[in-house]
C-alpha positions as CSV (number, residue, x, y, z in Angstrom):
1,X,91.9,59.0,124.1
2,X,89.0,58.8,126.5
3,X,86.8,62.4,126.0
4,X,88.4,62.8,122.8
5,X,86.0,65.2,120.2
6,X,86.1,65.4,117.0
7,X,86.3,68.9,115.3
8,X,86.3,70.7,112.1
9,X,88.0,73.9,111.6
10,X,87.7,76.2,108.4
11,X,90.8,78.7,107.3
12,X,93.5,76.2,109.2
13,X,96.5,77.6,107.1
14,X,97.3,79.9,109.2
15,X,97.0,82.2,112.2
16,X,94.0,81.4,114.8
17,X,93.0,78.4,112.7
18,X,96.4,76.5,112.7
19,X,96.5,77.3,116.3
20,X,93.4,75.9,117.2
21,X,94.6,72.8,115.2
22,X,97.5,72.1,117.3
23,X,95.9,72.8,120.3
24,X,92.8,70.7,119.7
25,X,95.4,68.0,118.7
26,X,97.8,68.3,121.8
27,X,94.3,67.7,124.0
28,X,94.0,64.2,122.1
29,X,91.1,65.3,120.2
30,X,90.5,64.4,116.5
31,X,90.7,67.2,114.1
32,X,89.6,67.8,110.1
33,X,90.4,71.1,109.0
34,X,89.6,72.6,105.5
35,X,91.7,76.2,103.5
36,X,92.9,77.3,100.6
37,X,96.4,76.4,101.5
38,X,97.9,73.9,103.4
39,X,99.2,74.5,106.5
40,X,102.3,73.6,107.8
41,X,103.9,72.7,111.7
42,X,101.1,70.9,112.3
43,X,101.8,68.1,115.5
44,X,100.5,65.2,116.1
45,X,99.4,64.5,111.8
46,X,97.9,60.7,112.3
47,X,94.8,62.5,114.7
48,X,94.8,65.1,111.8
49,X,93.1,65.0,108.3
50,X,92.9,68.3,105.6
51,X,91.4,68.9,102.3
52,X,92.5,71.9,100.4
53,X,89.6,74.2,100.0
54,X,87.8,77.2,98.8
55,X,85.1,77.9,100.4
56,X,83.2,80.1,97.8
57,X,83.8,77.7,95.3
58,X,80.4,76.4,96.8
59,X,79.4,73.4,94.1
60,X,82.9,71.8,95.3
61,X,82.2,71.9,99.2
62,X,80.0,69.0,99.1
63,X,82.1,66.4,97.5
64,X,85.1,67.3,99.3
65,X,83.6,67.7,102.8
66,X,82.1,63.9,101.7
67,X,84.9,62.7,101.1
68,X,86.9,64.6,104.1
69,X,84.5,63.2,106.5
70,X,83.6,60.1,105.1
71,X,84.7,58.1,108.4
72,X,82.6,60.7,110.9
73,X,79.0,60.4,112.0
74,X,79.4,63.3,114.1
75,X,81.0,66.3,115.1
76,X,81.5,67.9,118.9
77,X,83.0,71.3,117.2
78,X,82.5,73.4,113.9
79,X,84.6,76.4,113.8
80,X,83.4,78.5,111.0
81,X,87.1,80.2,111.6
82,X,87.6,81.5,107.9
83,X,87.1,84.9,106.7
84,X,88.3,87.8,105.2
85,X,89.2,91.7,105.3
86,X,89.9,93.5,102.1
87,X,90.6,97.2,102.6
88,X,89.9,100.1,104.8
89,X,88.1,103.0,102.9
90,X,84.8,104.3,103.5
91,X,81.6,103.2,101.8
92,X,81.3,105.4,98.8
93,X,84.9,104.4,98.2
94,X,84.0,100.7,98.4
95,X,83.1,99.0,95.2
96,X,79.9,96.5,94.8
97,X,81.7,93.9,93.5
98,X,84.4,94.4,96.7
99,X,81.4,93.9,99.2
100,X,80.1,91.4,97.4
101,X,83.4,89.1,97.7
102,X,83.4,89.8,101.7
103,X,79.5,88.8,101.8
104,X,80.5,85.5,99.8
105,X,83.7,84.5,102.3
106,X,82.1,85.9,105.3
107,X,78.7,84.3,105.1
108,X,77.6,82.5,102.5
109,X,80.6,80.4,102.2
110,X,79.5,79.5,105.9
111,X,75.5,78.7,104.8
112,X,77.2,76.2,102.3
113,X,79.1,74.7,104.7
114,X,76.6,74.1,107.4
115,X,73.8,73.1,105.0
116,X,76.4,70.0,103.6
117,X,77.0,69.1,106.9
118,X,73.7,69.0,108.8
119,X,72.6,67.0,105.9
120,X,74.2,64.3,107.5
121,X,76.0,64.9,110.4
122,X,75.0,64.9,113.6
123,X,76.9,68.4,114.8
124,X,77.1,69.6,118.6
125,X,78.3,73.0,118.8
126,X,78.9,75.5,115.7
127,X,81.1,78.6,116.5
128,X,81.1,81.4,114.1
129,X,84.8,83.5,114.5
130,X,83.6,87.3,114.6
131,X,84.6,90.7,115.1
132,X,83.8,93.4,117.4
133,X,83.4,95.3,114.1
134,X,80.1,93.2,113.8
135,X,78.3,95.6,116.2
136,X,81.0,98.7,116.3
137,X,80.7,100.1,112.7
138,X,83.8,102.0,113.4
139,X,84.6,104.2,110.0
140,X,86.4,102.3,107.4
141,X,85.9,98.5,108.1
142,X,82.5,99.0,105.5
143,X,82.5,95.3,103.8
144,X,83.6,93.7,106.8
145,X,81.7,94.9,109.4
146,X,78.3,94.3,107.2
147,X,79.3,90.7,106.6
148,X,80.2,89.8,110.4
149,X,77.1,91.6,111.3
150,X,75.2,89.1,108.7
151,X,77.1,86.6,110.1
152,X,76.0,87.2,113.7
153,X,72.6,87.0,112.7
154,X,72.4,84.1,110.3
155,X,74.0,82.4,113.4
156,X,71.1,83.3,115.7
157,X,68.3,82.0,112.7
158,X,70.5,78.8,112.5
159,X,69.9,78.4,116.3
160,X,66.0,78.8,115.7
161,X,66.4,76.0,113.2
162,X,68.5,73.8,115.0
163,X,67.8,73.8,118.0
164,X,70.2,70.3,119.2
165,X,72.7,72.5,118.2
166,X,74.8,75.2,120.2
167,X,75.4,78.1,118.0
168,X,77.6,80.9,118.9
169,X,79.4,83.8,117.1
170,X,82.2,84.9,119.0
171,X,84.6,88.0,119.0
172,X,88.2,86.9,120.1
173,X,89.3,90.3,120.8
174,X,92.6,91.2,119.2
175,X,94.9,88.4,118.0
176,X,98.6,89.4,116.3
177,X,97.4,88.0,112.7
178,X,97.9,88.6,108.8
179,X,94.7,90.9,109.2
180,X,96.3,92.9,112.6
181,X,99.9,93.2,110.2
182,X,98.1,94.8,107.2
183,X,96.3,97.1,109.4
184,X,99.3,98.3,111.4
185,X,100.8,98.7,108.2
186,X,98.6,101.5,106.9
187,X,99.2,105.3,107.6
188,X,98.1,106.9,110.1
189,X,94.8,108.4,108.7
190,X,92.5,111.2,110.9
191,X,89.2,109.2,109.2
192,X,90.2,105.8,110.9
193,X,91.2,106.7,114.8
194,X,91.6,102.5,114.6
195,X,94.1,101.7,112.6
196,X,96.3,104.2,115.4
197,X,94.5,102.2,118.1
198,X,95.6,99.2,116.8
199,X,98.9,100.1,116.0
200,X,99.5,101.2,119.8
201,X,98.1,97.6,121.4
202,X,100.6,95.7,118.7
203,X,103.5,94.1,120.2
204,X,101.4,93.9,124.0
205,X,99.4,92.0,125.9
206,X,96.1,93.3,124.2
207,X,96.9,91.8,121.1
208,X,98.0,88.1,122.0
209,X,99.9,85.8,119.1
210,X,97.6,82.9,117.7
211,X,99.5,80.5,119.5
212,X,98.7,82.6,123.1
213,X,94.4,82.8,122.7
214,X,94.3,79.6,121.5
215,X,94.2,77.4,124.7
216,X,91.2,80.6,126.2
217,X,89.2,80.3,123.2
218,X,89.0,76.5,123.4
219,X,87.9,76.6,127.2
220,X,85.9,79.7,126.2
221,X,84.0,77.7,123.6
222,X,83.3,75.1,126.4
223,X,82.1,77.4,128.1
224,X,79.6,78.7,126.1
225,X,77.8,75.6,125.9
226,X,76.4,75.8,129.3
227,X,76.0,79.7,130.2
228,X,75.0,81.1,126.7
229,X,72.0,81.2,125.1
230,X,72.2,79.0,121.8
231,X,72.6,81.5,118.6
232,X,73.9,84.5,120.4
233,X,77.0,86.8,119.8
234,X,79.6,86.7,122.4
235,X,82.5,89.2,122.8
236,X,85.3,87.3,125.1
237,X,86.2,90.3,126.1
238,X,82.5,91.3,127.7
239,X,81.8,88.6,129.3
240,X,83.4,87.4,133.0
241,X,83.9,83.3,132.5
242,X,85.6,80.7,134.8
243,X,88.3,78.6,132.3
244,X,88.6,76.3,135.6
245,X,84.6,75.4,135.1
246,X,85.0,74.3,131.6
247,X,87.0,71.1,132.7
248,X,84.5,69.8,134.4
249,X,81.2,70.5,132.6
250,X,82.5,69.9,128.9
């Protein structure tokens, strides 16, 4: 198909990643996707290609992404989409070793990636899936909220780096996920006002189904190219954009 990109997208087994797959794919774009499980319902399978992955097993991301990509020379999209929340406690509740594991998915799984890949591919735009909590530090999201926050800025040094490339990390606001289910599935707790937030927006508008954001977060990432400064953090929710621009100027 004429326009048609080609775009890799980490964590595709389910929720916002396997929505951005089918999406991508319905567009007549070319899509290689990459998580530890593989991910089903996926349309249009001869424009899509997947290799079963872990990303913190990092001495296995370069042969696989090698052989994964092995017909690409370059890439319009990289959706660093993978991550991961573990618990809600506070900080002195919080093992070492528990906010070591959130470091290693959250961010260092993602320096692995990109350094394979700009080794030799030529790579367009990079966005980095985020979290309000990034900037919030709202009580009880401890591991989390330090490795989004790392995230955010090993985006913005990537950008200095990179400069041909767009780099972006970007907060989707509140998608009806795994991560939104085991959060509205814990008590109500005085410490973390969230989780009740949360609990409250479930089931509405505010917190849209994978399958609903999908389509904005692809114009939205258009978008981006041409209004926001390469490397920065980008809440969707903050920000006024024109979907109907994004036609046009990607």
């Amino acid at each position: 198909m004429l326009n048609a990109k080609t775009v890799l997208i980490t964590g595709v087994s389910s929720g916002i990643g396997r929505a951005l797959v089918n999406d991508y794919l319905s567009r007549g774009d070319v899509v290689y996707g990459v998580s530890r499980r593989t991910p089903s319902d996926i349309e249009f399978p001869e424009r899509f290609a997947f290799a079963t992955l872990d990303l913190t097993e990092h001495e296995r991301v370069r042969s696989v992404i090698d052989r994964l990509l092995t017909d690409v020379t370059k890439l319009d999209l990289v959706t660093l989409n993978a991550g991961q929340l573990t618990t809600i406690a506070d900080m002195r509740q919080t093992t070492l070793a528990t906010l070591q594991k959130q470091m290693d998915v959250n961010v260092w799984a993602n320096k692995t990636l990109l350094d394979t890949l700009f080794e030799k591919w030529e790579v367009r735009q990079v966005v980095a899936i985020s979290s309000g909590a990034s900037i919030n530090g709202n009580r009880g999201w401890n591991g989390y909220a330090i490795s989004k926050a790392a995230l955010n800025m090993a985006i913005k040094l990537y950008a200095h780096e990179m400069p041909s490339t767009h780099f972006a990390a970007v907060a989707p606001g509140l998608v009806e996920t795994a991560m939104q289910a085991y959060l509205c599935g814990l008590p109500n707790d005085e410490r973390y006002p969230l989780v009740s937030n949360l609990k409250a927006r479930r089931g509405t508008s505010e917190m849209p189904a994978p399958a609903q954001i999908s389509p904005k977060l692809i114009s939205f990432f258009d978008w981006l190219l041409h209004h926001i400064p390469s490397g920065e953090f980008v809440d969707i929710r903050d920000v006024a954009w024109d979907s109907a621009e994004t036609t046009a100027l990607s």
